[in-house]
KOLKEVEX-722855 format. One record per residue (C-alpha): residue number from 1; x, y, z; residue in one letter. Coordinates in Angstrom, 3 decimals. Example, Ala and Ser with C-alpha at 12.3 -4.5 7.8 and 13.67 -1.06 7.14 Angstrom:
<nodes>
+-----+----------+----------+----------+---+
|   k |       px |       py |       pz | r |
+-----+----------+----------+----------+---+
|   1 |   12.300 |   -4.500 |    7.800 | A |
|   2 |   13.670 |   -1.060 |    7.140 | S |
+-----+----------+----------+----------+---+
</nodes>
This chain:
<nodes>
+-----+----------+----------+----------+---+
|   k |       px |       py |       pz | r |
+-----+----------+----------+----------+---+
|   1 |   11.911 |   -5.646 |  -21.122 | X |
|   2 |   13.067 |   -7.999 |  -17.980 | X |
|   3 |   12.829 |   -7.353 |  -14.417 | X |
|   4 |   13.577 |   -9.391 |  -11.741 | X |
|   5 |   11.133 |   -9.312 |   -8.628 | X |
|   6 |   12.086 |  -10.741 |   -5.280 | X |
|   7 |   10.106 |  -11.485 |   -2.938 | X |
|   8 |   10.162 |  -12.807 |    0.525 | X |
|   9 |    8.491 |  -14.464 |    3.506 | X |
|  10 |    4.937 |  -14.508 |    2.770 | X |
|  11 |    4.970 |  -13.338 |   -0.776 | X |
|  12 |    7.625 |  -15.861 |   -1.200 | X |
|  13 |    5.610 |  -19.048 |    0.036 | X |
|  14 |    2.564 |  -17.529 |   -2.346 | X |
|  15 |    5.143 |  -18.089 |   -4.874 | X |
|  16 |    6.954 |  -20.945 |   -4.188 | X |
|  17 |   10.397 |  -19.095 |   -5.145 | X |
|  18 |   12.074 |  -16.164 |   -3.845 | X |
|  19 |   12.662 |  -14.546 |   -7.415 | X |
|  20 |   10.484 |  -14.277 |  -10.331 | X |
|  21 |   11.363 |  -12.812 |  -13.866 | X |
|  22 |    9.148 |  -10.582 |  -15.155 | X |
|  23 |    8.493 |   -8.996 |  -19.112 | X |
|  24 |    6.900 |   -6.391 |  -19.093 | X |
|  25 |    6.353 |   -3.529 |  -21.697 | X |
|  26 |    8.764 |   -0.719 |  -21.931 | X |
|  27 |    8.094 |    2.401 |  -19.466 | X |
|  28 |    6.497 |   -0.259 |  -17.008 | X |
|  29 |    6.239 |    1.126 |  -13.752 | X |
|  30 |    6.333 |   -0.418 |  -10.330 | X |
|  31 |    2.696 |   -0.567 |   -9.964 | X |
|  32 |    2.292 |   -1.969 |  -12.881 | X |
|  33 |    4.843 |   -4.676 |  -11.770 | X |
|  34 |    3.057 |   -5.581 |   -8.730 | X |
|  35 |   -0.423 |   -5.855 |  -11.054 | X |
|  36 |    1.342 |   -8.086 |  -13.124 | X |
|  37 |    2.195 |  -10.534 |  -10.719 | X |
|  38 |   -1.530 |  -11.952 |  -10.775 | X |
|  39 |   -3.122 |  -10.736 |   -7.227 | X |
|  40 |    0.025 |  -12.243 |   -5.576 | X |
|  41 |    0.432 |   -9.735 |   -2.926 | X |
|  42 |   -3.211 |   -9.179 |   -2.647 | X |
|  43 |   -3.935 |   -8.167 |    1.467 | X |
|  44 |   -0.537 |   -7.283 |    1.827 | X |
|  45 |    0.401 |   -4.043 |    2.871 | X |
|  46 |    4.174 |   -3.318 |    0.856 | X |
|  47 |    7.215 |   -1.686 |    0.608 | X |
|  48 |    9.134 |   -1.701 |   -2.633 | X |
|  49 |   12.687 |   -1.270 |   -3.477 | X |
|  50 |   14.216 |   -0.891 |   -7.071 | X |
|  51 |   18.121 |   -1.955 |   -6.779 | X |
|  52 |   18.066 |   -1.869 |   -3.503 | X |
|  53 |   16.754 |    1.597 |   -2.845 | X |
|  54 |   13.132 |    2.548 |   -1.731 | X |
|  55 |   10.844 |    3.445 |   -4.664 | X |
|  56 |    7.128 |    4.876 |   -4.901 | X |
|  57 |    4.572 |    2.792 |   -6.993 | X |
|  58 |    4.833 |    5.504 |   -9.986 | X |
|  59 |    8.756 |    4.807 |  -10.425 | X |
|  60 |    9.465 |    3.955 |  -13.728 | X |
|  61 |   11.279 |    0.618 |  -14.378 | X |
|  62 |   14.250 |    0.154 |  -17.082 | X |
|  63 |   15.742 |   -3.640 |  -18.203 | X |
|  64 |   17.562 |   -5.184 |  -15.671 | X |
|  65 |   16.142 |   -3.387 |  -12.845 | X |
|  66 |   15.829 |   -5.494 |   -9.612 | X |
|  67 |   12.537 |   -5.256 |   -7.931 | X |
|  68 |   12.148 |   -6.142 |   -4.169 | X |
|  69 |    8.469 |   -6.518 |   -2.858 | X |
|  70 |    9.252 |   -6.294 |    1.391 | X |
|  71 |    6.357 |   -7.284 |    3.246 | X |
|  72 |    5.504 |   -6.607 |    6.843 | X |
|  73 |    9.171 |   -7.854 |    9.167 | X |
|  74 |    8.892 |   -9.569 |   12.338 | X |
|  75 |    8.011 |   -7.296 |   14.877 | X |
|  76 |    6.760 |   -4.450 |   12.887 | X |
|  77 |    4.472 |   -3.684 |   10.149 | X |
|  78 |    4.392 |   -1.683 |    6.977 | X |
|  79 |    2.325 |    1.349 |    6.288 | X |
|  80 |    0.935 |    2.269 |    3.104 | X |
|  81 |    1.608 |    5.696 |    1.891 | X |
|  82 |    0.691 |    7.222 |   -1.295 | X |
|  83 |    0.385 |   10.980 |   -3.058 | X |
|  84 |   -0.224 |   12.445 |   -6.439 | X |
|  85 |   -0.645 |   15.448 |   -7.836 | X |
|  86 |   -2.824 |   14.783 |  -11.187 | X |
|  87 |   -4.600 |   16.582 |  -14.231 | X |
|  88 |   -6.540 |   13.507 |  -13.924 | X |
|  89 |  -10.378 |   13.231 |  -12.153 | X |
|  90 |   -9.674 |   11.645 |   -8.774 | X |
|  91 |  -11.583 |    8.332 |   -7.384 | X |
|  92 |  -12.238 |    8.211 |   -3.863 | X |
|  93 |  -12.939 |    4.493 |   -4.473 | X |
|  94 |   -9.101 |    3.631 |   -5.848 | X |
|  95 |   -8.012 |    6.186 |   -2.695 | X |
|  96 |   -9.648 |    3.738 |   -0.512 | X |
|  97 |   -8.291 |    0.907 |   -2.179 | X |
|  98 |   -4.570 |    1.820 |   -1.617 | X |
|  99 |   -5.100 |    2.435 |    2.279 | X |
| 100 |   -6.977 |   -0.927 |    2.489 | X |
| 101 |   -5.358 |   -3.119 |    5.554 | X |
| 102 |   -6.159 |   -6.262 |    7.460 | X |
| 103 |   -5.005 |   -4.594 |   10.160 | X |
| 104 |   -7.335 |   -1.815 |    9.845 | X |
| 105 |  -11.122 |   -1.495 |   11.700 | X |
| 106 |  -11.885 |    2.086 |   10.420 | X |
| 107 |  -10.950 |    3.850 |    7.027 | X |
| 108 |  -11.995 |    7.585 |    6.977 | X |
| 109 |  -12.108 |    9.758 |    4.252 | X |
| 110 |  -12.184 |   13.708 |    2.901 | X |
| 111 |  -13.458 |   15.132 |   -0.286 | X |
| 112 |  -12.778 |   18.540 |   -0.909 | X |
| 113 |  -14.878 |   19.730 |   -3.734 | X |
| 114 |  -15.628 |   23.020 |   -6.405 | X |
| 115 |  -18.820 |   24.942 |   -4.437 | X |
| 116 |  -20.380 |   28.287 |   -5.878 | X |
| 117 |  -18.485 |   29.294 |   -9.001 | X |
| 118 |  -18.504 |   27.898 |  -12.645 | X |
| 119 |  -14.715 |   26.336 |  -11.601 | X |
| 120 |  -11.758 |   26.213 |   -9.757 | X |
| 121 |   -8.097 |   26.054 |  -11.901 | X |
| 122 |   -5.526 |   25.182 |  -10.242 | X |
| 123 |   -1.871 |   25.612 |  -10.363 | X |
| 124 |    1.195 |   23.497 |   -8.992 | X |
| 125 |    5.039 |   23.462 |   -8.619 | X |
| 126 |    4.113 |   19.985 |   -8.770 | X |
| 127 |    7.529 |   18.342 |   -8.155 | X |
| 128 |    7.667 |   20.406 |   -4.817 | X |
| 129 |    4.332 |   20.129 |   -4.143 | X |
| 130 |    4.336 |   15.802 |   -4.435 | X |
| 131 |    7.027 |   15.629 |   -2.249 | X |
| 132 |    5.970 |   18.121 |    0.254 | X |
| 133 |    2.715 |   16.181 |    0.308 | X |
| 134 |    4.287 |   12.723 |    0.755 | X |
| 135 |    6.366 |   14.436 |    3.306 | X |
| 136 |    3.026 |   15.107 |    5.621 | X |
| 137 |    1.779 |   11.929 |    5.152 | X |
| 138 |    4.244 |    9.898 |    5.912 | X |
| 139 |    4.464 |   12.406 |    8.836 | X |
| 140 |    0.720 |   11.473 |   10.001 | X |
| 141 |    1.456 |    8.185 |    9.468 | X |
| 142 |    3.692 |    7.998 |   12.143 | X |
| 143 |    2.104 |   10.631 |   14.427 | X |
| 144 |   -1.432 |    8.750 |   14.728 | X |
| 145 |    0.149 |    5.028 |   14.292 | X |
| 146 |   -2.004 |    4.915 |   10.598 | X |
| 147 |   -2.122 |    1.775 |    8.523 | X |
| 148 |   -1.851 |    3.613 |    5.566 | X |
| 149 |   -2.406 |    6.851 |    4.223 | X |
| 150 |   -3.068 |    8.603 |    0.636 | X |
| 151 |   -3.298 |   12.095 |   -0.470 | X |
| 152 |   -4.051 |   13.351 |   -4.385 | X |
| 153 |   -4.721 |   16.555 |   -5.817 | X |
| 154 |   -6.191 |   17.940 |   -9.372 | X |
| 155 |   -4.517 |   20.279 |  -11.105 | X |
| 156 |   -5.876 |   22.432 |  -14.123 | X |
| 157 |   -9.404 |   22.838 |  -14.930 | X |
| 158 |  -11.725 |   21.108 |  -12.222 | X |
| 159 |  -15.780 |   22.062 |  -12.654 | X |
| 160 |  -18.492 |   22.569 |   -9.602 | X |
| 161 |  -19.038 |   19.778 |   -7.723 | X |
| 162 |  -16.285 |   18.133 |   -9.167 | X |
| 163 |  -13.096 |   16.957 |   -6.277 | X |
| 164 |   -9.971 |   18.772 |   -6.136 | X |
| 165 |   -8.328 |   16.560 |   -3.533 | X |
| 166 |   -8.752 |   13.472 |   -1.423 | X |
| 167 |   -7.265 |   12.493 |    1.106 | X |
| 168 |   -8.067 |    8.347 |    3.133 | X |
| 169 |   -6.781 |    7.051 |    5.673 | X |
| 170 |   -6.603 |    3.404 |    7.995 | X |
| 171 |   -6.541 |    2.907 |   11.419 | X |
| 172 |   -6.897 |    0.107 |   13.776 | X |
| 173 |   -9.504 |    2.493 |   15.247 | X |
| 174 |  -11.410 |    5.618 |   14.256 | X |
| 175 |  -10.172 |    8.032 |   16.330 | X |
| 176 |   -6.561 |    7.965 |   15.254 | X |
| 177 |   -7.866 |    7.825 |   11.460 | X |
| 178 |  -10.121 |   10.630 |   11.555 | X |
| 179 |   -7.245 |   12.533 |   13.177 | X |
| 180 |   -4.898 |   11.625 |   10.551 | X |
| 181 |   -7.248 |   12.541 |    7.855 | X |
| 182 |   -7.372 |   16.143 |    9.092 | X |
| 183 |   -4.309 |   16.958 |    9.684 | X |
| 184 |   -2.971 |   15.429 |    6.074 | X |
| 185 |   -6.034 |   17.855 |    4.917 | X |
| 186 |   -4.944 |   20.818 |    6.809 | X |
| 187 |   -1.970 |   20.755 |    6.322 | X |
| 188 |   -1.913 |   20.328 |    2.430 | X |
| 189 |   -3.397 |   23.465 |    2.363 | X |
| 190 |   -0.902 |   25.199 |    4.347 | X |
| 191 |    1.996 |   23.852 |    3.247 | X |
| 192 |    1.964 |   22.611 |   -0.126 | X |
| 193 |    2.818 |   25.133 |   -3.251 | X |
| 194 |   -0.618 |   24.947 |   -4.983 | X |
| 195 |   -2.720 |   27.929 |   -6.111 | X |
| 196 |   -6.156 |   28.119 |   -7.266 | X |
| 197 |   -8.229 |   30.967 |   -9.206 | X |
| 198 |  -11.851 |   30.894 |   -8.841 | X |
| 199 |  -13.555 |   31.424 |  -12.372 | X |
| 200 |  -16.917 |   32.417 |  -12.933 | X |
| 201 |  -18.314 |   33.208 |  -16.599 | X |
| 202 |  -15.301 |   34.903 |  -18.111 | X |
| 203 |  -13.929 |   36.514 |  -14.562 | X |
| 204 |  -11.549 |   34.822 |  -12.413 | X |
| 205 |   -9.264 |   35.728 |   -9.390 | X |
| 206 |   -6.779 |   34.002 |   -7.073 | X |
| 207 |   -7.443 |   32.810 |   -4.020 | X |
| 208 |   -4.275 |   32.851 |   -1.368 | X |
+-----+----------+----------+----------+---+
</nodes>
């Protein structure tokens, strides 16, 4: 399918042109959009709109769609925000990645991890729970003046030692980025509609 990407100030002078057509493969998403465009917006932090609306990097693309990469305006800059919830194993190393700045001198981050039983399973209204999460980032963004910001959890099945969320953020300094980091943490766990049931052997019970 086509897309076409626009793209302005810096990413346009990278580019030499303010629009770009793109093919990509049906069920393309938005971060697979930006990946495609060859490291072009590489050490920039982003905001992306799909026809003319904000969109998260996981947004699916269809033909046609119009794909607007906004970088830092004049005056103000962007922050970089990003949640999942995931069945997947989570990498604190492409957490780090997505919270990556140049305007950034401290990135801090929080593992929370299975400790004393066989396993932890874990269950989500996971709609609710991504955009309650993205919700309190965005939030601590804004509170502590972060660069950027990320959140994930696991879902299902996740074994000892094994993470069941992570959370980094960037700061121009540490103070505000250790701050943001815990309260993101602390507040997942409050707030967001996830449950876990600690299982050892064949026995397992909730924990509220």
């Amino acid at each position: 399918m086509e897309v076409t990407v626009r793209l302005f100030a810096t990413l346009r002078e990278r580019a030499g042109a303010g629009e770009i057509s793109l093919e990509l493969p049906d069920g393309a998403s938005v971060r697979d959009a930006i990946d495609a465009l060859d490291h072009l917006a590489d050490g920039l932090p982003l905001l992306m709109a799909v026809n003319r609306e904000y969109a998260r990097e996981d947004q699916v693309l269809d033909p046609g769609d119009e794909l607007a990469l906004i970088p830092p305006v004049s005056g103000g800059a962007v922050s970089a925000a990003h949640t999942r919830v995931t069945a997947e194993p989570l990498s604190l190393d492409a957490l780090v990645a997505r919270v990556r700045d140049p305007r950034a001198g401290a990135v801090v981050t929080f593992m929370g991890v299975t400790r004393d039983v066989d396993r932890l399973e874990y269950e989500a209204y996971a709609e609710m729970a991504e955009e309650r999460i993205a919700a309190i980032v965005a939030e601590a963004i804004d509170r502590h003046g972060l660069c950027g910001a990320a959140c994930e959890h696991r879902v299902g099945s996740v074994p000892l030692s094994q993470p069941s969320v992570a959370v980094a953020c960037s700061a121009p300094h540490r103070p505000e980025a250790f701050a943001g980091a815990r309260e993101i943490i602390d507040r997942v766990k409050a707030e967001a509609p996830i449950w876990k049931k600690e299982v050892e052997g064949d026995e397992g019970r909730w924990i509220h």
